[in-house]
N, C-alpha and C positions, 0 to 999 in steps of 0.2 A: 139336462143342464150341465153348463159346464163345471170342472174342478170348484175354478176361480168363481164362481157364480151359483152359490149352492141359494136355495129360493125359498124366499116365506110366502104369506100369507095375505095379500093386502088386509089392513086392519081397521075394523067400523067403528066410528069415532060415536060414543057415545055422552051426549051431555049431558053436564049437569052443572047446578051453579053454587059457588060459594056461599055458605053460609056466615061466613064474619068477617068483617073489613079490622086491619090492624091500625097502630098510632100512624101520627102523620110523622115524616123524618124530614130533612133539608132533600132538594134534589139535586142530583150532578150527574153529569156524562159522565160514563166509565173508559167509552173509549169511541170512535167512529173512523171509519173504512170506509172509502168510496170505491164501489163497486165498478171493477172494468167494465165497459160499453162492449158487450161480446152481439148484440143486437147488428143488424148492418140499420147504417144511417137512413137510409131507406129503401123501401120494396122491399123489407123483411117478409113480407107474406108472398114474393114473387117465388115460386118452384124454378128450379132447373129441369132441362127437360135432356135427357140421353137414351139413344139407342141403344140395350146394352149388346149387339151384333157389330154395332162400329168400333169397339173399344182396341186401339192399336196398341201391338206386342209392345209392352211399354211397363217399367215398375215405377212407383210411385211411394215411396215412403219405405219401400221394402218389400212391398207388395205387390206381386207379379201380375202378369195376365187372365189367369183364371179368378182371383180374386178380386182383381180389378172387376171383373163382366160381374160377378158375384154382387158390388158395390152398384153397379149400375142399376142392377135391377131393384135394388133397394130404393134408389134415386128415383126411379120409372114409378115404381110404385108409389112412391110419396106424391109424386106428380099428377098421378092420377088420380088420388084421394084432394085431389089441392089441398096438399098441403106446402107449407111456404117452407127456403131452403137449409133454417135453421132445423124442419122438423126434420128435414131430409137427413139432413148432416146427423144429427141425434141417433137416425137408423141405421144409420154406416157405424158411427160411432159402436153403439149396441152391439152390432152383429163383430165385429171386430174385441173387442172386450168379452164375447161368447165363445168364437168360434174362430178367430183371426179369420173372418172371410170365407174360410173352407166350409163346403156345403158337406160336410161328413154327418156318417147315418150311423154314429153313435154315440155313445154322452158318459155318464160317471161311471154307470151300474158297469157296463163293459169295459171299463177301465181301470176302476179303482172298489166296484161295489157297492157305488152307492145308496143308500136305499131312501124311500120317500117315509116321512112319519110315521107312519103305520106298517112300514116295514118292506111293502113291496120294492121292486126294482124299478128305479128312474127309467123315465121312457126318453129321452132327449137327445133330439136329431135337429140337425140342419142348422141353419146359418143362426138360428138363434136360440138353440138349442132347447126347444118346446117338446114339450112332453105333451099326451096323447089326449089330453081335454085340450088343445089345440087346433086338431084336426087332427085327420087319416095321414099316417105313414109319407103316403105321397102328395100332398098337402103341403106338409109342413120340412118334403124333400124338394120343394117348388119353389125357386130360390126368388119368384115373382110372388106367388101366393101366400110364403111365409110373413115375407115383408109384407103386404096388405091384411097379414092378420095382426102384425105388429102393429102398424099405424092405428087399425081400431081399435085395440086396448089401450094404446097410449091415449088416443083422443079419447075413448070412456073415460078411463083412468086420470088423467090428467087434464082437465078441459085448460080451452085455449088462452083465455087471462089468465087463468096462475101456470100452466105451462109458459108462457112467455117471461116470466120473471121467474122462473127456477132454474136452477143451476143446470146446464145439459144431464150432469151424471146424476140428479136427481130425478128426471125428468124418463131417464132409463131405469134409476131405480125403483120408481113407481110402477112400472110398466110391466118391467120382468117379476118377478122383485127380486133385486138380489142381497144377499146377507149383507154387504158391505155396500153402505151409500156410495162410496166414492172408487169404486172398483173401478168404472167405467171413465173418469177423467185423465186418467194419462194417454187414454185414446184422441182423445177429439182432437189437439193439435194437426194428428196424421189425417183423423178423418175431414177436418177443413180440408188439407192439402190434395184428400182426391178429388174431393168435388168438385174442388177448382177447377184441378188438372183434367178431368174428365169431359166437366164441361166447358172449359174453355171459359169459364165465367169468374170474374172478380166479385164474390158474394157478401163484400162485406164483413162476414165475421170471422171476431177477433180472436187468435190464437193466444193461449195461456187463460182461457178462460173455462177451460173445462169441467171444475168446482166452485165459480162464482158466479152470483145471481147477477142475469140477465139485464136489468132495467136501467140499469147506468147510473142511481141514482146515489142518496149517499145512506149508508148504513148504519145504526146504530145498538149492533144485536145486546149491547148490555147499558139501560139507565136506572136510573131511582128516581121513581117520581113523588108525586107530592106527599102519596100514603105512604111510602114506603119500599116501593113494592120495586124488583128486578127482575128482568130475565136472567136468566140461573146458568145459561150459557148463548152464545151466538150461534150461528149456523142455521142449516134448514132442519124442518120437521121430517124424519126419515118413517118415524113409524109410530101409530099412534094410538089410543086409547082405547081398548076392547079387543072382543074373541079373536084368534088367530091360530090358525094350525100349529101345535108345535116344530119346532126345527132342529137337530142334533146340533150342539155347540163343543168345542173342547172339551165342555165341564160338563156334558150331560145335555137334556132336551130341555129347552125355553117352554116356558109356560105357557097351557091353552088359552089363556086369557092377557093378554098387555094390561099393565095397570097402570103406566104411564104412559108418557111422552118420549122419542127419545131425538135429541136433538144434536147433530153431525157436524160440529166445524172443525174438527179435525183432532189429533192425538195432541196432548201436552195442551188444548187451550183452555184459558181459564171458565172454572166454575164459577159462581157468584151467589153466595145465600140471598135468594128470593125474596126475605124480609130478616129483620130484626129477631134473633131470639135466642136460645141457647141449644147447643148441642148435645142430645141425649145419649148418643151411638156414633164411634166410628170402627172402620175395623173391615175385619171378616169375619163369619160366622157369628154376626149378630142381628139376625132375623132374616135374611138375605142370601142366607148361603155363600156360596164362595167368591160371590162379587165384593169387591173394593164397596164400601157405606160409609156414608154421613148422614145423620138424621139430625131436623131441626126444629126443634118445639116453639114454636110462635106464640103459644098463648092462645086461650078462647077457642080450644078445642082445633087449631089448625099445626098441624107438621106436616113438615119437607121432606123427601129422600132424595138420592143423588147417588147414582151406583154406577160400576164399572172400572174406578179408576182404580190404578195401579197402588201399589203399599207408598211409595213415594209422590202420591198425588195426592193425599190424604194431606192438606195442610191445618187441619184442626184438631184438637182431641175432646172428649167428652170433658163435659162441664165450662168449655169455652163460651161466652155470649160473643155472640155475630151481629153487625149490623145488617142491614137492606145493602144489594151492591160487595159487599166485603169478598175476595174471593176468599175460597176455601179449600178449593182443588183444582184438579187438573184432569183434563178430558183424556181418559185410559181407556182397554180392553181386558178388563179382569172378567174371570167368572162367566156365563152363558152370557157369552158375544163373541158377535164377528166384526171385527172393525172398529176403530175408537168412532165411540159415542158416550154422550151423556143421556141416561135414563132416567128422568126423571118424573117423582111422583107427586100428588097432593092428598093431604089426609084432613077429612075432615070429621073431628068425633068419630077417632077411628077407621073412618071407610076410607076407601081410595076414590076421589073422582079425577071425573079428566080435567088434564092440568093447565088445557087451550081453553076450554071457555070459562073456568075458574079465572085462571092468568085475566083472561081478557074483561072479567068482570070488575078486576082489580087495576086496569088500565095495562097490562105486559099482553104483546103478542107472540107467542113464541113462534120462532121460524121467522 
């Protein structure tokens, strides 16, 4: 793997359902965003097709000849799994956000020492910097057959109706996985720009949409509806509910188990207390360890957590009452994390469950 791309665990989402619904409050929009049209108008499912043997001495973004052929084969491959030329673009994207394109046959352990949870040394080679449950050395230095092993994890991983409405750098982040959802967005502009150039095709999709969902439609990542009830930030679902390999973080190894949700719309956006209640905790080093907390007692045996932000995102202090919607904080990177996100948990009579199908028993979808 690379530096910029240190890799967890996909995570198994484990249900369970709320056991108490809270009062009813007034409802209002908190805010809504109409998501850019990054989809092409039409033939979104059409591939591009390139030889990558025809690719003329030519740069493109910055990107020479050899990384050029490099991008092709990516393209070829996607092509040949039909897949359509958003998925395509996605794998240029990825490989570029890995590896800038270079087919190099070594990764962190030989560069910087990095080592995998358990201690051994990263295996990670080639344009997407796959370690050795991948395939064989030459496999995964097979700049055709990497990418076809890429394309099948994405499609396991991501199937094709919610792949089409995730953000591209989500959609890479599910795939690889990499510690920070949105590592892989300041690529996709460039990687539109080869596809085109390559193939000679007008594809449709929209540049600057590298961290925004897909579907063109209109967004509403924070309301309060009739019970009360909010989503506690916007953005997508980056990691979710159960077991997960730990991962070395600044502040030590992330837990073997995810007890939350953690949801990515970026650094500094607002938090939103969930429901109606009062705040028990905020801080650090109060039950949480060295992450940024706010905890929020709902009543009837239901609290909130909310971790990661920074000492200046912290906008409530204990003994404050919060309404549904109210924000509280601000989306940081404190404590075991990589990348702003908000972590968020549900408790109920104590236990932690998962916060999607809770949320969504209560009318809130997160992500």
């Amino acid at each position: 793997m690379s530096e910029n791309a240190k890799k967890l665990t996909p995570l198994i989402a484990i249900g369970l359902v709320p056991a108490v619904l809270l009062g009813t409050v007034f409802s209002i929009i908190l805010f809504s965003a109409t998501a850019l049209a990054c989809n092409p108008a039409s033939g979104s499912e059409s591939s591009v097709t390139i030889d990558p043997d025809s690719i003329p001495d030519i740069e493109v973004g910055g990107y020479g000849h050899d990384q050029l052929v490099n991008a092709a084969h990516i393209i070829k491959a996607g092509a040949d799994k039909g897949l359509g030329v958003r998925d395509q673009t996605i794998g240029v994207m990825t490989a570029m956000g890995e590896s800038s394109l270079v087919n190099i046959g070594y990764g962190d352990w030989e560069t910087g020492g990095v080592t995998n949870p358990d201690g051994s040394p990263t295996t990670s080679v080639g344009l997407f910097q796959q370690q050795a449950g991948w395939g064989s050395v030459s496999e995964r230095m097979d700049p055709y057959i990497a990418s076809t092993k890429f394309f099948d994890a994405m499609v396991k991983k991501v199937p094709d109706a919610e792949r089409q409405t995730l953000a591209p750098t989500l959609v890479a982040h599910r795939t690889q996985v990499n510690a920070d959802p949105y590592h892989y967005e300041k690529y996709w502009d460039t990687a539109v720009q080869i596809v085109e150039a390559l193939s000679g095709v007008d594809t449709g999709l929209t540049e600057g949409t590298g961290s925004q969902v897909c579907n063109g439609e209109s967004l509403v990542p924070g309301t309060v509806n009739k019970d009360g009830w909010a989503a506690p930030a916007g953005g997508q679902v980056s990691s979710r509910f159960g077991p997960r390999e730990p991962v070395m973080t600044p502040n030590g190894w992330s837990s073997s188990f995810h007890r939350g949700t953690d949801l990515a719309p970026g650094c500094d956006a607002p938090i939103w207390a969930a429901q109606t209640g009062t705040v028990v905790a905020t801080g650090f080093g109060v039950g949480y360890g060295p992450n940024g907390t706010i905890i929020v007692d709902h009543g009837g045996g239901v609290t909130t957590v909310y971790l990661h932000m920074w000492a200046d995102g912290i906008l409530v202090k204990e003994g404050d009452k919060v309404t549904g919607g109210q924000q509280i904080g601000k989306v940081g990177n404190s404590g075991q994390s990589y990348g702003c996100h908000l972590h968020f948990e549900v408790h109920v009579s104590g236990e932690a469950v998962d916060p999607e199908p809770f949320m969504a028993e209560v009318g809130i979808t997160l992500g």
